[in-house]
DOLOFI-426209 format. One record per residue (C-alpha): residue number from 0; residue in three letters; chain; x negated, z negated, y. Coordinates in Angstrom, 3 decimals, decimal comma. Example, Ala and Ser with C-alpha at 12.3 -4.5 7.8 and 13.67 -1.06 7.14 Angstrom:
<atoms>
(0 ala A (-12,300 -7,800 -4,500))
(1 ser A (-13,670 -7,140 -1,060))
</atoms>
This chain:
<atoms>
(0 unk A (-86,980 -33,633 91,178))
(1 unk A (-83,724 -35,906 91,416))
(2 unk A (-82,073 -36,174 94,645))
(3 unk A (-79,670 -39,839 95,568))
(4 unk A (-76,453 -38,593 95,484))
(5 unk A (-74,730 -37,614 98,624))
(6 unk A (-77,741 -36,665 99,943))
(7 unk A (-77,566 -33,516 102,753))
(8 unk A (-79,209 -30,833 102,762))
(9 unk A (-81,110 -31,899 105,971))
(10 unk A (-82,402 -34,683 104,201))
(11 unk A (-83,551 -33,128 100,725))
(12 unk A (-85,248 -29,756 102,587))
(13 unk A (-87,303 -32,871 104,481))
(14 unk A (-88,096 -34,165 101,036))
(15 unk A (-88,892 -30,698 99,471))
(16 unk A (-91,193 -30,280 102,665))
(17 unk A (-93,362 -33,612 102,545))
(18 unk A (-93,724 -32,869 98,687))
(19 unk A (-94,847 -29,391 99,170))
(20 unk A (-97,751 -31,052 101,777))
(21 unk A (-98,784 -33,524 99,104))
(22 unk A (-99,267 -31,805 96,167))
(23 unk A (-100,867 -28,599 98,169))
(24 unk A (-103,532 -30,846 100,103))
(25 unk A (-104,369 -32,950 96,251))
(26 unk A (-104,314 -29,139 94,952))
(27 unk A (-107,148 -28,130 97,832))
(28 unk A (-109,135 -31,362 97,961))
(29 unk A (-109,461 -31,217 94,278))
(30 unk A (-110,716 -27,427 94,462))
(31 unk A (-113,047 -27,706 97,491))
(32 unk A (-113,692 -31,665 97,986))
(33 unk A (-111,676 -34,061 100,294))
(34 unk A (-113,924 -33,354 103,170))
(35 unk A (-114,165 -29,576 103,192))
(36 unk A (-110,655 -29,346 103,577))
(37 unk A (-109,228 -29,274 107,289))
(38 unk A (-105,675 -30,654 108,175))
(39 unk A (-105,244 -26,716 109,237))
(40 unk A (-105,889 -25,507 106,324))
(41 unk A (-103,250 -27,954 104,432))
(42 unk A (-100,871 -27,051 107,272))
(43 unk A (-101,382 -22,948 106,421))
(44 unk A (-101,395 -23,415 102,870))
(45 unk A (-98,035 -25,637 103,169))
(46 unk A (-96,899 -22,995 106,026))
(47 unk A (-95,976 -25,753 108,140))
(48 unk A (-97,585 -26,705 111,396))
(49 unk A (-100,822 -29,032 111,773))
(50 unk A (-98,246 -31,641 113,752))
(51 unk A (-95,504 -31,271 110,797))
(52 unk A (-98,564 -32,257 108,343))
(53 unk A (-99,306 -35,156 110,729))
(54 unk A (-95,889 -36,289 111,370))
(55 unk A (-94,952 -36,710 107,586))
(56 unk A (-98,407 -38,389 106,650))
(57 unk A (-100,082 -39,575 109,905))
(58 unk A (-104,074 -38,995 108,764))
(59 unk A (-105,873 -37,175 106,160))
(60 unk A (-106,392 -40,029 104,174))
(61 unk A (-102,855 -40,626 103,732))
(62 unk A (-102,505 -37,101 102,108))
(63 unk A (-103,684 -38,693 99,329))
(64 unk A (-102,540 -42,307 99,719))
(65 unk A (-98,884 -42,813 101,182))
(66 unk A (-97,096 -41,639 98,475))
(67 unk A (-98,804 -44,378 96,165))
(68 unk A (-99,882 -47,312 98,263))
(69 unk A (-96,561 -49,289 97,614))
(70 unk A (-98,221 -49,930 94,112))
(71 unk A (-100,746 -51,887 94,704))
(72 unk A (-98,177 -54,472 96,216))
(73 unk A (-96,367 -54,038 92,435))
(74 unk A (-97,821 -57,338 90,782))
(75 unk A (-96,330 -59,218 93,923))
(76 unk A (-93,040 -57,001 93,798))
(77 unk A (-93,005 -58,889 90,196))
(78 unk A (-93,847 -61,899 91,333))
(79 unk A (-91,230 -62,278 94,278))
(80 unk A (-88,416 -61,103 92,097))
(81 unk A (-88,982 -62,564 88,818))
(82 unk A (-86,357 -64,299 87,047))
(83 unk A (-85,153 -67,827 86,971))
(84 unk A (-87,522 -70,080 85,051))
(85 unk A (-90,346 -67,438 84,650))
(86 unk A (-93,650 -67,968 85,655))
(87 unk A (-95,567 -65,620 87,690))
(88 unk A (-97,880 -64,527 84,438))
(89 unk A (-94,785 -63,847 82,758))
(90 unk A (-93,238 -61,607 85,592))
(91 unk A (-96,411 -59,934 85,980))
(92 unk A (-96,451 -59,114 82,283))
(93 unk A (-93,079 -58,114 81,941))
(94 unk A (-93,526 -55,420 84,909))
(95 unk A (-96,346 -54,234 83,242))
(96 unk A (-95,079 -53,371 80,003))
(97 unk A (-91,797 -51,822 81,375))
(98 unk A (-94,086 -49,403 83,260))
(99 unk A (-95,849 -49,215 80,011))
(100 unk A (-92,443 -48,250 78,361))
(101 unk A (-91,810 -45,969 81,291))
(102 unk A (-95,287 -44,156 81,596))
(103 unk A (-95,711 -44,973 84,989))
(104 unk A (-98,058 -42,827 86,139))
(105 unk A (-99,387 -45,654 88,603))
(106 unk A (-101,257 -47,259 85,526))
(107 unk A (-102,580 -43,648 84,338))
(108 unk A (-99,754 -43,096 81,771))
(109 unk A (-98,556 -40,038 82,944))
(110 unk A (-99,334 -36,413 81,008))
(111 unk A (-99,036 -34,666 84,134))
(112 unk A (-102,284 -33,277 84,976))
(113 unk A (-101,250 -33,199 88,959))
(114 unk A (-101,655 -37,069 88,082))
(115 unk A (-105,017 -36,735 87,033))
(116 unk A (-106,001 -34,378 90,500))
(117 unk A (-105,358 -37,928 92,363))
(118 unk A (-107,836 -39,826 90,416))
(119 unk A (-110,167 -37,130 90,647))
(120 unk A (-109,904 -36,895 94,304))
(121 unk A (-110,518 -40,500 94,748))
(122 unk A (-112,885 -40,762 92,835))
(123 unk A (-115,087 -37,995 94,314))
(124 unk A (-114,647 -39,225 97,790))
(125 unk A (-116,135 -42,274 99,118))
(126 unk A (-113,891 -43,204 101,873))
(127 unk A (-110,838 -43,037 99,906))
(128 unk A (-112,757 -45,211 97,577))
(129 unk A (-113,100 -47,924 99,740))
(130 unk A (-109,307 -47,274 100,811))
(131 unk A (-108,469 -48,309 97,459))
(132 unk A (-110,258 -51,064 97,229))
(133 unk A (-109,383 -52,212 100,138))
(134 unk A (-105,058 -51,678 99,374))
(135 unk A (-105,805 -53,503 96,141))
(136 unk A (-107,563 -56,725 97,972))
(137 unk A (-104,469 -56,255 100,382))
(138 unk A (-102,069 -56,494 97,283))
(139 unk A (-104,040 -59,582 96,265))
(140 unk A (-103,699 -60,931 99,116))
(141 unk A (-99,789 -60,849 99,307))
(142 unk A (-99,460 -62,206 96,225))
(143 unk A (-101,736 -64,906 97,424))
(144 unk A (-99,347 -65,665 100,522))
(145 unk A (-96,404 -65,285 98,064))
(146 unk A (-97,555 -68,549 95,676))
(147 unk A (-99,517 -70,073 98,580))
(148 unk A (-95,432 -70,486 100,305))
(149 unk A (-93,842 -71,848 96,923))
(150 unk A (-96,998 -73,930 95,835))
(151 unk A (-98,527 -74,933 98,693))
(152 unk A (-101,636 -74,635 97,665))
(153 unk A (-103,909 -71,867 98,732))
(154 unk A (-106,695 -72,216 96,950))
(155 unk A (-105,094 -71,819 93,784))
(156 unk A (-102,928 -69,201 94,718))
(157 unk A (-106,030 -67,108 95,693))
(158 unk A (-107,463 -67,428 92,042))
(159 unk A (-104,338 -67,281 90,133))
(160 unk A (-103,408 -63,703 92,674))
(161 unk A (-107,087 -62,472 92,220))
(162 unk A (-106,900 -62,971 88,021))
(163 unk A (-103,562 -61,257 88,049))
(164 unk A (-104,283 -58,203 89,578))
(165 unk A (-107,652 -57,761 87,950))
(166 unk A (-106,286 -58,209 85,001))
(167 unk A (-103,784 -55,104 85,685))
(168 unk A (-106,672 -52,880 87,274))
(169 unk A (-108,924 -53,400 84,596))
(170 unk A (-106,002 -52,502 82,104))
(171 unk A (-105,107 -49,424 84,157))
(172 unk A (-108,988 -48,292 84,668))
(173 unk A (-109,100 -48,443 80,715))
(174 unk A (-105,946 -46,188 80,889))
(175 unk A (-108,119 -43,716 83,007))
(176 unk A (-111,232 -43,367 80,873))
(177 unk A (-109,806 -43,233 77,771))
(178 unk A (-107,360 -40,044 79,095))
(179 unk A (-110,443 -38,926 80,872))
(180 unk A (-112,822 -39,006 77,454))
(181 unk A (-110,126 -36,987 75,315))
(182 unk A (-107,690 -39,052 74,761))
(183 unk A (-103,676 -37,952 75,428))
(184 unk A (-101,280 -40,262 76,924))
(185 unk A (-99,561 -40,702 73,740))
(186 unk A (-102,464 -41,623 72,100))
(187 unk A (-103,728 -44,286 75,010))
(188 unk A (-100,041 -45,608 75,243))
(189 unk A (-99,402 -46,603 71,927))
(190 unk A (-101,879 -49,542 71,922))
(191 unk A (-101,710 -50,292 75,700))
(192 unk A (-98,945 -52,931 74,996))
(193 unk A (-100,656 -54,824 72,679))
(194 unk A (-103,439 -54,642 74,316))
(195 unk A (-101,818 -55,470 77,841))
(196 unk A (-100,444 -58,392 76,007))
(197 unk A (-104,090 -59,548 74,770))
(198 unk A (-105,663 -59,378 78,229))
(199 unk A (-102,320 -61,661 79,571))
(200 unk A (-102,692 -64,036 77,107))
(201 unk A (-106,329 -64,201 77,636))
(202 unk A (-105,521 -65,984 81,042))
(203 unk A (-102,013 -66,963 80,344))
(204 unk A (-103,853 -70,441 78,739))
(205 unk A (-105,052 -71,419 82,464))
(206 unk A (-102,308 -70,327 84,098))
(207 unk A (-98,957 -71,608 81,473))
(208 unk A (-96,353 -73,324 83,805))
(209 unk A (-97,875 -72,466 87,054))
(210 unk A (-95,514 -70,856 89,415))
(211 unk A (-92,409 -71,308 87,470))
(212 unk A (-89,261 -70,053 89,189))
(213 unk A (-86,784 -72,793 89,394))
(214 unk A (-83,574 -72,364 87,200))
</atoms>
């Protein structure tokens, strides 16, 4: 892992630690199932306390959560800092392919199978489930406020945020299942642009020249 530079020693042991807690309680949920697995027995396995577990991630669920939630705000990241004259399809796009480029393993492009654990932990368990449903509605959502303050018009920012991000979770759950039937990363990334580029253009049509940055 790469450390900022100038970082202390203080600082990157804190890192090393919360890391350590992560990938051992994915490791154990994974092996046993989310809700067989006690804080306790993260904190033993991590040998760190059950209030240094707590203090880094707050609740169980955010064993598995806090170190991705921040994506499901990306396609308003996009939106918010999109270039002069760009619409907010086009900024959307663009992010998407550079994490594309970059095998972002927040769109299941990653050939780390610690990446895949995640998925399969969500998946199995129905309460993070609903967490991450509910963090992508929340993502929606701020997007929604986002075009809802430059358009003024709600009702159209709630469809134009809700088609964006489907768009993006429907390309990333086909990212998933293809890498999940057999597939490597290679294989499933060589298409995804063009086929990212498809599924934007497919609402691009109802959505040209809306939300256009001013130059």
């Amino acid at each position: 892992m790469a450390f900022a530079e100038g970082m202390g020693l203080r600082e990157r042991k804190k890192i090393q630690t919360g890391i350590r807690i992560y990938r051992t309680a994915v490791a154990l949920f994974d092996e046993k199932g989310f809700d067989a697995v006690s804080v306790q027995e993260i904190a033993d396995a991590s040998e760190v306390s059950k209030m240094t577990v707590f203090n880094y991630f707050g609740t169980k669920e955010d064993l598995v959560f806090k170190p991705m939630e921040e994506h499901f705000h990306d396609p308003a990241r996009a939106v918010r800092e999109r270039r002069p004259g760009e619409s907010a399809v086009d900024a959307v796009r663009r992010q998407f392919l550079e994490m594309i480029d970059g095998r972002d393993p927040s769109i299941g492009l990653h050939a780390e199978p610690f990446a895949r654990r995640i998925r399969s932990v969500i998946m199995a368990t129905p309460v993070l489930r609903d967490r991450a449903y509910v963090s992508a509605e929340k993502g929606a959502l701020e997007l929604a406020d986002l075009l809802t303050e430059e358009t003024g018009d709600r009702t159209l920012a709630l469809i134009a945020a809700s088609t964006l991000t489907s768009v993006r979770q429907a390309l990333v759950e086909e990212h998933h299942l293809r890498i999940d039937a057999g597939e490597s990363v290679e294989e499933v990334a060589a298409d995804a642009a063009e086929r990212a580029e498809r599924a934007f253009a497919l609402v691009e049509g109802g959505l040209a020249g809306y939300a256009v940055k001013e130059r």
